[in-house]
C-alpha positions as CSV (number, residue, x, y, z in Angstrom):
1,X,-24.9,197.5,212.8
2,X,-23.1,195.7,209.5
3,X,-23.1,192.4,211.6
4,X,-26.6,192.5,213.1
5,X,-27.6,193.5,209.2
6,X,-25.5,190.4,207.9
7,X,-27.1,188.1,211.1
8,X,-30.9,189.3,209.9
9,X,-29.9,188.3,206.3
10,X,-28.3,184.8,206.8
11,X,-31.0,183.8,209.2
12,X,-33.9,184.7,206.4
13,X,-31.7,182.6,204.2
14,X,-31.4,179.6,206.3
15,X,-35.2,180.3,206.7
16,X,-36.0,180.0,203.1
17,X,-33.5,177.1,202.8
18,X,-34.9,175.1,205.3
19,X,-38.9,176.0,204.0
20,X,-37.5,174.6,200.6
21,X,-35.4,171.7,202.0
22,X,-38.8,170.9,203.9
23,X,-41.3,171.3,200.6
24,X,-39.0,169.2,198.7
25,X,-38.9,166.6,202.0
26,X,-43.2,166.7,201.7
27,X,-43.0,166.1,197.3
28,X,-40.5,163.2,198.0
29,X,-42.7,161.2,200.6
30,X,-45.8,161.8,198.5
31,X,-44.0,161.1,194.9
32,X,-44.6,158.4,193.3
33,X,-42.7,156.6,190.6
34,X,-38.6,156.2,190.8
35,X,-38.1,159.2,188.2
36,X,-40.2,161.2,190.4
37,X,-38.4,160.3,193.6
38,X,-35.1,160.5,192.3
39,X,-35.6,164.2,191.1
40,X,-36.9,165.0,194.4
41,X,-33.9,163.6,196.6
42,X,-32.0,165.5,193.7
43,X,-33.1,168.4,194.5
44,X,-33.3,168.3,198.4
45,X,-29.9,167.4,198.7
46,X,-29.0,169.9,195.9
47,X,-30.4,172.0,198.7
48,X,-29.3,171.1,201.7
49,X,-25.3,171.1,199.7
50,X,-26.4,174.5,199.2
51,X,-27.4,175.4,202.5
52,X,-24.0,174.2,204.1
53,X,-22.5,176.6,201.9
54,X,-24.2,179.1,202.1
55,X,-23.4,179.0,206.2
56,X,-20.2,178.4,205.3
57,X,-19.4,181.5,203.1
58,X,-21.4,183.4,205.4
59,X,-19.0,182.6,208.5
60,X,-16.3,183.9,206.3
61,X,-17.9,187.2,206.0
62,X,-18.6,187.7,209.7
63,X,-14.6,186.6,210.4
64,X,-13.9,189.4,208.1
């Protein structure tokens, strides 16, 4: 039950990752002005860095 718990927990993350990666994706092609855009990319790749973590952390916990 723990890893079906643990499953249903890093999907909804990966969810929420990929709903943020994607609103940040929208603001970047619809910014204008380079201090804009830049803080955009920023932060979707801040996310997407985060992301891959995330996964990658949470494949620790399942090998444990």
């Amino acid at each position: 039950a723990a890893r079906t718990d643990l499953d249903q927990l890093i999907k909804s993350a990966v969810s929420y990752k990929s709903n943020l990666i994607s609103y940040f994706t929208y603001l970047l092609d619809h910014a204008e002005g380079k201090e804009t855009i830049n803080l955009f990319l920023t932060l979707k790749t801040q996310e997407e860095k985060a992301m891959k973590r995330m996964i990658r952390h949470a494949q620790g916990l399942a090998d444990l």
